[in-house]
C-alpha positions as CSV (number, residue, x, y, z in Angstrom):
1,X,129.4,-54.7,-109.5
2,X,131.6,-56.2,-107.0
3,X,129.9,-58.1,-103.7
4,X,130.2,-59.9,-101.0
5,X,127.2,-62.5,-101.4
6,X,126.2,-64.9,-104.1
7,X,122.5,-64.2,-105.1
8,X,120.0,-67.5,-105.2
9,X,116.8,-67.0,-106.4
10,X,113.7,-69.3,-104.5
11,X,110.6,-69.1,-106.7
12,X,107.5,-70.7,-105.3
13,X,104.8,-72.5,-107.2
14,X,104.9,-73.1,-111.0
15,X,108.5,-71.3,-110.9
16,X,108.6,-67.4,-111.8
17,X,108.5,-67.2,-115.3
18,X,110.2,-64.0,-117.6
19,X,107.5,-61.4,-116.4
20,X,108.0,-62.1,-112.9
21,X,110.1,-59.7,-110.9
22,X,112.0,-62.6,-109.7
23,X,113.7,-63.4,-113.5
24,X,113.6,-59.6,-113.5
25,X,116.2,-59.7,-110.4
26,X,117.6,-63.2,-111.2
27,X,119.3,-61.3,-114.5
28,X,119.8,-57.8,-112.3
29,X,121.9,-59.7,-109.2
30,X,123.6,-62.6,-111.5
31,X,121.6,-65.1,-109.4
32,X,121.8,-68.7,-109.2
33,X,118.1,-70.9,-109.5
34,X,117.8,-74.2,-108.0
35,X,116.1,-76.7,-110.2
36,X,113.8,-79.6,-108.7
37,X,112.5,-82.3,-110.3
38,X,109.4,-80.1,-111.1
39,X,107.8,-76.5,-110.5
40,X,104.0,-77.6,-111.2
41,X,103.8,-80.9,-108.7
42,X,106.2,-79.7,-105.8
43,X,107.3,-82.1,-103.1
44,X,109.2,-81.0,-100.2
45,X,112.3,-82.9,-100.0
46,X,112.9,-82.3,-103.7
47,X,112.6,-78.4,-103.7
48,X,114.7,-78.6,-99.9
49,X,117.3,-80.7,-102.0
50,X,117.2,-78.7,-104.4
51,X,118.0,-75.4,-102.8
52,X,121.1,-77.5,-100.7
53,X,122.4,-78.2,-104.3
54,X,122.2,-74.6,-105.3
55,X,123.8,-73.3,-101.8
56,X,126.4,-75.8,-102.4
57,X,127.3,-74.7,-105.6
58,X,128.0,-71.0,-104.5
59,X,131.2,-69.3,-103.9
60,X,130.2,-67.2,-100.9
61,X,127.6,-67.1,-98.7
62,X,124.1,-66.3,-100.2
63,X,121.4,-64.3,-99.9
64,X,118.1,-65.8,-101.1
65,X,115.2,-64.3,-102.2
66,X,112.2,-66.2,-102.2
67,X,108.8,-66.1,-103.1
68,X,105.3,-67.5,-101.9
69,X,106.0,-71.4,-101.3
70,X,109.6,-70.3,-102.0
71,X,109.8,-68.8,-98.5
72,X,108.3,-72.2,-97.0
73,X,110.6,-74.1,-98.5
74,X,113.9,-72.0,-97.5
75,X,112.0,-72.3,-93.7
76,X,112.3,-75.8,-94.2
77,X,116.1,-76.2,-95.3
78,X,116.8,-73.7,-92.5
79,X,114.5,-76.5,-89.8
80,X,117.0,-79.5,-91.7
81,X,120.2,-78.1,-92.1
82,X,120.6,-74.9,-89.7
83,X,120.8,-72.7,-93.0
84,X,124.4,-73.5,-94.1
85,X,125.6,-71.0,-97.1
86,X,122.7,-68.6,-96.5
87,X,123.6,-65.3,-95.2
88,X,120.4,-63.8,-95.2
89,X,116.9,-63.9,-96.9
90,X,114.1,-61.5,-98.5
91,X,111.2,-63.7,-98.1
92,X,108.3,-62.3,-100.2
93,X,104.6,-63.0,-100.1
94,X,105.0,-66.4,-98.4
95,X,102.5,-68.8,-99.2
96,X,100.3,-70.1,-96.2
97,X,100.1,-73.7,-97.2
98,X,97.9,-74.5,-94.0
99,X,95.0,-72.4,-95.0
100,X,91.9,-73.4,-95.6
101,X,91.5,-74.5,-99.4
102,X,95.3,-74.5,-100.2
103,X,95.9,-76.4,-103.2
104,X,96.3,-80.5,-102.9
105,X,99.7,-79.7,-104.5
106,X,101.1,-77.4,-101.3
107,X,100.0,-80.0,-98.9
108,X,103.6,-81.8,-98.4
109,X,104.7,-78.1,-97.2
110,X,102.6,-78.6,-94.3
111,X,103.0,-77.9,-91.5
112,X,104.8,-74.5,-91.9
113,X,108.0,-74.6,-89.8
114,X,107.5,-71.7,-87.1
115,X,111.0,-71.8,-85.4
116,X,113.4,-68.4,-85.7
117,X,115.8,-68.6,-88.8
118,X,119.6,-68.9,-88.2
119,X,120.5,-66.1,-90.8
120,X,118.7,-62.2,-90.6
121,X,115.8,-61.7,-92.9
122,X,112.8,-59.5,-93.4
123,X,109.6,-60.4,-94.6
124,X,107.5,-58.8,-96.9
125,X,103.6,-59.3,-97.5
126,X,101.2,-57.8,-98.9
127,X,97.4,-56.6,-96.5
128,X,95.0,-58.4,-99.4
129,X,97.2,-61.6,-100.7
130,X,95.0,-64.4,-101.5
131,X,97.2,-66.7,-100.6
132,X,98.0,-65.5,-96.6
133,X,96.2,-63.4,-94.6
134,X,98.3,-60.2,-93.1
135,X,97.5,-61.8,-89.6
136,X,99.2,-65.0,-90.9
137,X,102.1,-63.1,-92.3
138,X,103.1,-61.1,-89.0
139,X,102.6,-64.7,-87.4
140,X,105.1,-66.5,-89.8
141,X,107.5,-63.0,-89.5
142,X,107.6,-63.4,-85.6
143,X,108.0,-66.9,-85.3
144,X,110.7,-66.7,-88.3
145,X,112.4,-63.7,-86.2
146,X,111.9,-61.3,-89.1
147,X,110.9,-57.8,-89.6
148,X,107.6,-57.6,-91.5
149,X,107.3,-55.0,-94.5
150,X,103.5,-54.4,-95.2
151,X,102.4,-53.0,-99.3
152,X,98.9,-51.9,-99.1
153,X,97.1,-53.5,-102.0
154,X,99.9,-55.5,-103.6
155,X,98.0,-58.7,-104.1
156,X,100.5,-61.4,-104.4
157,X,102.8,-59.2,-104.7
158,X,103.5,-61.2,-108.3
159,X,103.3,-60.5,-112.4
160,X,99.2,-60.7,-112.0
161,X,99.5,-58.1,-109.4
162,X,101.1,-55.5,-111.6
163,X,104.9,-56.2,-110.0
164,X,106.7,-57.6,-113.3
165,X,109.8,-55.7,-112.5
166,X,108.9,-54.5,-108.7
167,X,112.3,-52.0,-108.4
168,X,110.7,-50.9,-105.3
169,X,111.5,-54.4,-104.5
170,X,115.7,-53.2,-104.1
171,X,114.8,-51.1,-101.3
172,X,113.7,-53.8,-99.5
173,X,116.9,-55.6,-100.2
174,X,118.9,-53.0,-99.6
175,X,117.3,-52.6,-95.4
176,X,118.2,-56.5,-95.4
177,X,121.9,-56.1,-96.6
178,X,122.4,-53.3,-93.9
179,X,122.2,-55.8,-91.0
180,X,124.0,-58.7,-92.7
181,X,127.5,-59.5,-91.6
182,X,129.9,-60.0,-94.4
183,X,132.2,-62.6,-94.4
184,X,135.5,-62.1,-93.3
185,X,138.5,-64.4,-93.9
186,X,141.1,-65.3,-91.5
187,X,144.7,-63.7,-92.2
């Protein structure tokens, strides 16, 4: 199926592994995966390098979908480098590495950037995650200047939650695409 956009796949913590809707879409959209240095121990400037790699390395402009520290991380690279090559973003479940209790290993994700993203994007979040409070969501989805999608009772909107595959998911994608200019070339 022709189209206008590369594809990149952000996973957040611990990667997304073959029963995660994310591998599910990586295979479905041809997507591209950037690789840091590691999944389990995440540091900032790797997985933000890492992602610049993966932009680099597209043909056209992407549009990333990202998961739980996924979506912190692309709000970082968009903070650094004014989110060259993405053309817009599904950012799912983001992680709210500020909380109380977040894991030692999220810590160098702190503090979460809160500025409006250069590229259009929608948010979607789930009204029990564990890992960020609905409140917290709509916060990060105004600041980020993103629609927010709410799934009652979705959890973390991940494998455990019951969303191996998560079609639904397309429809999501599909609102995001409709606002998304595509790239033209000059004649």
């Amino acid at each position: 199926m022709p189209t206008d956009f590369d594809y990149l796949i952000q996973p957040g913590w611990n990667d997304s592994p073959a029963g995660h809707w994310q591998s599910h879409w990586q295979q479905q959209l041809g997507a591209r995966r950037p690789q840091p240095a590691s999944w389990q121990l995440p540091q900032l400037d790797d997985w933000v390098d890492a992602l610049r790699a993966e932009l680099a390395a597209c043909r056209r402009p992407a549009i990333v979908v990202a998961h739980s520290l996924g979506c912190v991380a692309l709000a970082h690279y968009s903070a650094r480098f004014g989110g060259a090559g993405v053309a817009a973003a599904l950012l799912v479940a983001p992680a709210d590495v500020e909380r109380a209790g977040a894991p030692a290993p999220l810590l160098d994700f702190a503090p979460l950037p809160n500025s409006r993203l250069p590229f259009p994007a929608r948010v979607v979040a789930s009204d029990d995650d564990p890992f960020c409070r609905i409140e917290r969501a709509q916060m990060l989805a105004d600041a980020w200047g993103a629609p927010l999608s709410v799934l009652p009772g979705a959890g973390h909107i991940n494998a455990a939650s019951g969303h191996a595959r998560w079609d639904e998911g397309f429809a999501e994608l599909a609102i995001l695409k409709e606002g998304v200019q595509v790239p033209t070339c000059a004649a």
